[in-house]
N, C-alpha and C positions, 0 to 999 in steps of 0.2 A: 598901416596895419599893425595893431599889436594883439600878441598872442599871450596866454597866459594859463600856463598846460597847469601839471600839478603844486596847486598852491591853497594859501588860504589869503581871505580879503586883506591888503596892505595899502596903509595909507600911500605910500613911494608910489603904489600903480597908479592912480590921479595922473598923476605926471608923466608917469612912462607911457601913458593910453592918450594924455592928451589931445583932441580935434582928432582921431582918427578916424580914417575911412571906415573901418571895420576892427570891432574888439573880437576876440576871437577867446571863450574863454570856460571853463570847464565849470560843470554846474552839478556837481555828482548827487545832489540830496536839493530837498525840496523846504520850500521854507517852513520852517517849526521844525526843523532839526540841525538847527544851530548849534547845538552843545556837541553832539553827536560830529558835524563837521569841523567842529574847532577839536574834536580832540584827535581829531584822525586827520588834521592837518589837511580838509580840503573843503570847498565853499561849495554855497548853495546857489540856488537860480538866484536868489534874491540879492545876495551879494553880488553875482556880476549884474544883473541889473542896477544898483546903485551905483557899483564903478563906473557901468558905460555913461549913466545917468551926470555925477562929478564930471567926469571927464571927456564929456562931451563929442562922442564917439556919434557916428553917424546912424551905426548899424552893428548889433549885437548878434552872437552867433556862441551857442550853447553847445557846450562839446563834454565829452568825458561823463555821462550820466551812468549813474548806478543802475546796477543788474537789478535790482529792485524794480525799477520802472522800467519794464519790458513791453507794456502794453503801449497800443496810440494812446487811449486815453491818456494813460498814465504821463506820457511824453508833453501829451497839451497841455495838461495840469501844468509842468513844470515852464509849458513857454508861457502860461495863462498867467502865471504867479512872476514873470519875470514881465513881462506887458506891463501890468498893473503898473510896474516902478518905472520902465523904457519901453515903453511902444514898439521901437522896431526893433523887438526880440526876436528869436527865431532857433529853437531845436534843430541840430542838423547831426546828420549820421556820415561815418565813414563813407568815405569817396564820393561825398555829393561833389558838385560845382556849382559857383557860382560867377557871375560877371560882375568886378568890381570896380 
C-alpha cells in the first residue's frame, strides 16, 4: 500500500508507489486545474491516475477532494476523469472500508 496525503505529482512517487496493492492518494481538484493545483502545492484526479497508471498499482483510491465538489455528481466527475487514465479508480470518503 502507498499513501500519498498532501502533495503535488513527483517523479520519486513512480517508485515509492511501485506494484502496489493499493495507491491511496489525494485528488483535491479536477483536471483543467492544473495551475490552480501546482500553486497551492496539491494534485488533481488526473495526476493520481497517471501515478497509479507509471507505477503500476493495482487499485486507485481518491482521497482529500475539495469542498468545491460536494455533490455525487460532482464526485463521479472526478472518478470519471481519473478512469479515463486508470480504470480501477475509485472516489472514497472518510471511514469507508475496504477488503484488500
Amino acid at each position: 500500500m502507498a499513501i500519498f496525503g498532501d502533495t503535488q505529482a513527483r517523479p520519486q512517487a513512480v517508485r515509492a508507489a511501485q506494484n502496489a496493492d493499493v495507491l491511496v492518494h489525494k485528488a483535491t481538484f479536477a483536471a483543467g486545474d492544473e495551475e490552480t493545483a501546482e500553486r497551492v502545492f496539491h494534485s488533481t484526479a488526473s495526476d493520481a491516475a497517471k501515478l497509479a497508471l507509471q507505477a503500476n498499482v493495482k487499485q486507485l483510491y481518491l482521497t482529500h477532494i475539495s469542498a468545491r465538489y460536494t455533490e455525487e455528481e460532482q464526485r463521479l466527475m472526478l472518478e470519471q476523469q481519473a478512469q479515463t487514465i486508470f480504470p480501477a479508480s475509485k472516489v472514497i470518503g472518510d471511514f469507508d472500508v475496504f477488503d484488500i
